[in-house]
N, C-alpha and C positions, 0 to 999 in steps of 0.2 A: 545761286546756291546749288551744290552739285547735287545728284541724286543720292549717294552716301547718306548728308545731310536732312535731306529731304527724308529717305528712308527711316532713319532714327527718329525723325521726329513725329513720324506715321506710328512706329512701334509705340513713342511713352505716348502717341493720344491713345493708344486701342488700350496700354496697359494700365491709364488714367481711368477710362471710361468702364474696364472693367473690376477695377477696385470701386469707383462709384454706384456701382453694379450688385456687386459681392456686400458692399456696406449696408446699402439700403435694403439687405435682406436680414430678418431675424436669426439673429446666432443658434446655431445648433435647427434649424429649419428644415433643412433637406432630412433629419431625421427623423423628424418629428410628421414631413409630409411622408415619407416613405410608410412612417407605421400607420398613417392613417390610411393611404392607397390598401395595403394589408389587411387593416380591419374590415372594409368596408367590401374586397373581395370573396372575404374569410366570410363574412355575414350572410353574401349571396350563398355562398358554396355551404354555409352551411345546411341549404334549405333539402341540396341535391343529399347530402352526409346524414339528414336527420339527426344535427347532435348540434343543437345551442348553444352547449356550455365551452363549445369552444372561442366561444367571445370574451369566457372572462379574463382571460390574458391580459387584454388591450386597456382595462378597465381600472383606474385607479383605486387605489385601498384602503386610500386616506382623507381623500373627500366626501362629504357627508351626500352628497346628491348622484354621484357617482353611481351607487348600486342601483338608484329609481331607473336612472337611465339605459343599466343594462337590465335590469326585470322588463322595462317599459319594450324595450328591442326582443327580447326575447319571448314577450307576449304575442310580442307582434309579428312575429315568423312562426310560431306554432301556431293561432287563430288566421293567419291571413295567405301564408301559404299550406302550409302539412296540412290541417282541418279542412280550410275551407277547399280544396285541392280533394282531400281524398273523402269529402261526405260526399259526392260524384262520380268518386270510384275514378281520379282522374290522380298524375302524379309529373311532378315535373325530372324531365328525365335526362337533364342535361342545362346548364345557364352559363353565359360566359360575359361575366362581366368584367368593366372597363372602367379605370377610375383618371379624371383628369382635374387636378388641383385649380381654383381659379383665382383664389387670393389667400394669402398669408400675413398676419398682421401678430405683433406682441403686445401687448397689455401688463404692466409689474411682471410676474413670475407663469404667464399662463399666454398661451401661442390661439390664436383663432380662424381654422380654416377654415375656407370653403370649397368644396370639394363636390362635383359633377359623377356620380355614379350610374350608368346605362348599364343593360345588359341585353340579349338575347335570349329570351325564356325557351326551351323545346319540350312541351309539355306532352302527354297523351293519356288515355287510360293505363291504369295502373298495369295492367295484364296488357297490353298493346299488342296486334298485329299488324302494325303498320307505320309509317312515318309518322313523326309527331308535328305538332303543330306549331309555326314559330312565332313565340308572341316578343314584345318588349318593354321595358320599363324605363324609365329614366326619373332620377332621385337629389334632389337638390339639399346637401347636408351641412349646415353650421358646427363644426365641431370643439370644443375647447381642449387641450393637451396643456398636461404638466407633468414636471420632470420628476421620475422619484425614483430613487437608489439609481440613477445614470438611466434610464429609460423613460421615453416618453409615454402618458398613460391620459388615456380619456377621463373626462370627467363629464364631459359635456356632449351630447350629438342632438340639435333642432332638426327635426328632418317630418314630412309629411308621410302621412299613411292615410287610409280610405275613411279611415275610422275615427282620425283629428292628427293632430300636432303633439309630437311626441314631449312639447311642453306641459302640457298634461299630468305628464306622470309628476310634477314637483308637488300638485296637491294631493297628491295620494303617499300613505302612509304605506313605509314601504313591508310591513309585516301584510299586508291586503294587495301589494303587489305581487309578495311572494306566493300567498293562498291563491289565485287568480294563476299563477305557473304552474303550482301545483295540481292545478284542477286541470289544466289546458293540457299538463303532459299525460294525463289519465286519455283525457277526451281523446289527444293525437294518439295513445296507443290503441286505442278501442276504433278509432275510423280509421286509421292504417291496415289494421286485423281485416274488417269486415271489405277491405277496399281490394285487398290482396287474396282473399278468395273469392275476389266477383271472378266474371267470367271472361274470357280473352275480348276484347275488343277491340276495331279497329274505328280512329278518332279522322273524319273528311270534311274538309272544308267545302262545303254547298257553294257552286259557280253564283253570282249575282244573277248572271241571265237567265237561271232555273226560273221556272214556271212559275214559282213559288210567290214573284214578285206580283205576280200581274192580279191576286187576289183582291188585291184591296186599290180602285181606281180615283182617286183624288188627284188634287191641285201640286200635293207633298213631294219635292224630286228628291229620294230618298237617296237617288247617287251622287246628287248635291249634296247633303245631309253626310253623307258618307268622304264623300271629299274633301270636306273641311275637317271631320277630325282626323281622317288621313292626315290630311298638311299640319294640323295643330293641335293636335295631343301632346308634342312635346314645344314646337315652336311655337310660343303664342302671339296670337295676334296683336297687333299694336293695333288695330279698331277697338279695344277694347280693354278695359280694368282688366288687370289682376286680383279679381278680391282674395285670392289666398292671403297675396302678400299686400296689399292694402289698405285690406277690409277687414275681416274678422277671424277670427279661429276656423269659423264654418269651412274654410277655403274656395277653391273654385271650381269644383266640382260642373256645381248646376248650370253654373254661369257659362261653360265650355258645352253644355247640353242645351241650351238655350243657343248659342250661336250657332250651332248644325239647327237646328229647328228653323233658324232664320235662315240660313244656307240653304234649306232646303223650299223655302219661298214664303215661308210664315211673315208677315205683315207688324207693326207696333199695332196692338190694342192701345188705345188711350182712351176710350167711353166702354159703359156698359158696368156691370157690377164684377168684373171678370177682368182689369189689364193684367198687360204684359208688354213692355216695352222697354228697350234701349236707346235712346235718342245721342246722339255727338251733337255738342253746341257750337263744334269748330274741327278745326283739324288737329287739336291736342285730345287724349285718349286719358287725362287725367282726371281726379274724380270732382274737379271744378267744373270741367268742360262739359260732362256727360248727365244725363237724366235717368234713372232705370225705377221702373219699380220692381217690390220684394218680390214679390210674383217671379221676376225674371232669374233673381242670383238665390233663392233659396229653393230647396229641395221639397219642404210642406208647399210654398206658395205657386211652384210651377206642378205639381198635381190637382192643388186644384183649381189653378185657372184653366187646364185641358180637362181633369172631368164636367165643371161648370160648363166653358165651352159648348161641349158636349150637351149637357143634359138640359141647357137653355137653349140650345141653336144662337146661342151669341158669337160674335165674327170673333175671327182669333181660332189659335191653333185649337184644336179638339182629341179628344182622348178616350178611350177606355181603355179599364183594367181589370186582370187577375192577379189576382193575391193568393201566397201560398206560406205556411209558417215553417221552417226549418227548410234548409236545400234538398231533404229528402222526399219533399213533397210534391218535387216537379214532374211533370207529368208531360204525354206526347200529347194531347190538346194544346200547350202552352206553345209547344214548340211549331204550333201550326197557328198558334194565332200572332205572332210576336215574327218579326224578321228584321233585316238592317235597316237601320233609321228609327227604330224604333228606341225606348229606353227602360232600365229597368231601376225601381228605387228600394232604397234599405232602410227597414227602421234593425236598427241592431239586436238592443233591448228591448223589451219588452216595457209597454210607456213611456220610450224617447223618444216616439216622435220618427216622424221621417227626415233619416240626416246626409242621405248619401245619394245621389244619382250618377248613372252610366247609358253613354250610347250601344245600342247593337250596331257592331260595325260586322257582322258575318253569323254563319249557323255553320256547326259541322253536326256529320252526319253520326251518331251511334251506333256502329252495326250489332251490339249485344243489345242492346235496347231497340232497336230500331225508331229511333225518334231523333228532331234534330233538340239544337241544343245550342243556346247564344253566347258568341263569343261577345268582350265588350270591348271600348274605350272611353277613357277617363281621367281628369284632372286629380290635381292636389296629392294624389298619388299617379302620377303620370304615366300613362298604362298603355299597351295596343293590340287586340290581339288575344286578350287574357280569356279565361272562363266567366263567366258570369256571375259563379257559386262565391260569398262571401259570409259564409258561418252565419248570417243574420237572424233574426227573432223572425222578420218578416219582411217578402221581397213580392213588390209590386211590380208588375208586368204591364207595361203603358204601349198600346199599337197608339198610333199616329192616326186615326180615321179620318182626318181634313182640318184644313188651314183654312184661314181668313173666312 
């Protein structure tokens, strides 16, 4: 057969292979993924813009669950970033986020992506005289698209935040979603004000080798502790469940606080009135194979099996803590009792309960304040790097004072 021959028939496999290609993708896709890449940009950048409302664009008009979903996002960038950011007197000062598609699927008349949103957060004092700080996030989003008047338009976005699963908002009425905006855009313009006349500050990140470490001398390798969620804030480990996506609403917060705790040489409790354990029944990571108690993957039950710990001399990681109510109640004692490895928890509400936990993975330094001040890392909302400050009702401060 000559090469001609041959030639041609190279050409209709590549031009076979890529109609079977083109086929197996949902009609009108590429526009539909492009408006999402957009929104999901547009959301970050709106945090730097201070203007929410430019999400309703993207936001369908004619679905009834549609507007919970953009009240629910727009709750959630005035309460998690502007608020919790500027009761700190802290502001983020630049973000550059990256969106990467990872599957596309059609359903009757409605397209469902999944979509990889990262970013580069550059935060500092609101007043800064100095470089900022670079933190980063990474956001794993379910989104639903449909087509109205020739345009693709959300109706749908599943995605985590610190504070739950933005499925949440379908039991809320959306006239108490909107009161709850309205309240929060008051709040953002009153801690923007008082944030913007603090005083010029300059926001440092504290070296590990600072002196600072050698206060507190245990069993604890806090740069163990610190390495792991380095490596798995965003990669998570296959030792271990994902209860966000597993398990329960709660996500996996605690659970990824609890693995640096063992990282850092913490032991399984399994006796005493106090466990705390993970056990693997094999080399599969699923939730057949494994043993954990609640202690380990919830937020109440890992405070107090390290205060117990603690206040019984039972084996097992130990703990104490300061509690302060509002983020404006922190103080430079805290910032001397608390450092990396250490973790800080949120009851939000007021009678919810403790629902959130985070590692100290660093301290920067406040030069208008002269105090340090913890940066964190954190699951379920996949975090590294960030402020510590989360608008909460009340935020426990947990040092690590010895294991086993």
């Amino acid at each position: 057969m000559s090469r001609k021959v041959l030639s041609a028939f190279g050409i209709l496999f590549l031009l076979i292979g890529a109609t079977v290609n083109i086929a197996a993708k949902p009609a009108g896709s590429h526009a539909a993924e492009t408006t999402v890449k957009e929104y999901l940009r547009e959301k970050m950048n709106s945090i730097t813009a201070r203007n929410v409302d430019v999400l309703d664009k993207y936001y369908s008009k004619q679905a009834d669950e549609a507007e919970k979903y953009l009240l629910f996002t727009k709750n959630h960038i005035l309460q998690d970033y502007l608020i919790s950011y500027a009761n700190n007197n802290y502001a983020i000062k630049k973000i550059f986020p990256n969106v990467k598609i990872i599957s596309t699927a059609e359903e009757q008349n409605t397209l469902t992506i999944n979509a990889l949103m990262t970013a580069f957060v550059h935060w500092n004092a609101e007043n800064s005289s100095g470089d900022p700080v670079v933190g980063m996030i990474s956001e794993r989003h379910e989104l639903q698209v449909i087509k109205e008047n020739g345009q693709w338009k959300i109706i749908r976005d599943n995605f985590e935040t610190g504070r739950g699963n933005s499925e949440q908002c379908r039991l809320e009425a959306p006239d108490r979603l909107r009161s709850s905006l309205n309240e929060l855009r008051k709040t953002s313009s009153a801690s923007l004000s008082r944030s913007k006349s603090s005083p010029p500050s300059k926001l440092q990140i504290v070296p590990r080798s600072n002196k600072r470490e050698q206060k507190s001398r245990t069993g604890y390798s806090r740069d163990n502790a610190f390495n792991w969620a380095q490596k798995h804030w965003k990669n998570y480990s296959n030792e271990y469940i994902n209860f966000g996506k597993n398990q329960w609403d709660g996500g996996d917060c605690t659970n990824f606080v609890s693995q640096c705790i063992r990282a850092g040489g913490a032991e399984n409790d399994t006796k005493g009135s106090h466990q705390w354990y993970y056990i693997r029944k094999g080399a599969s990571s699923n939730t057949k194979a494994v043993s954990y108690s609640w202690t380990w993957s919830t937020a109440r039950g890992l405070n107090s099996i390290l205060l117990g710990n603690y206040n019984k001399k039972e084996f097992g990681p130990k703990g104490i803590q300061k509690v302060i109510f509002g983020d404006s109640s922190y103080t430079s004692d805290i910032g001397e009792y608390v450092n990396y490895g250490d973790i800080i928890q949120y009851e939000f509400t007021a009678g919810s309960g403790i629902k959130h936990s985070a590692i100290i993975v660093g301290m920067v330094h406040n030069s208008a304040l002269d105090r340090y001040e913890p940066v964190i890392a954190t699951h379920s909302f996949d975090s590294w790097n960030l402020p510590w400050t989360k608008d909460a009702y009340r935020s426990l401060f947990v040092h690590i004072a010895d294991i086993n």
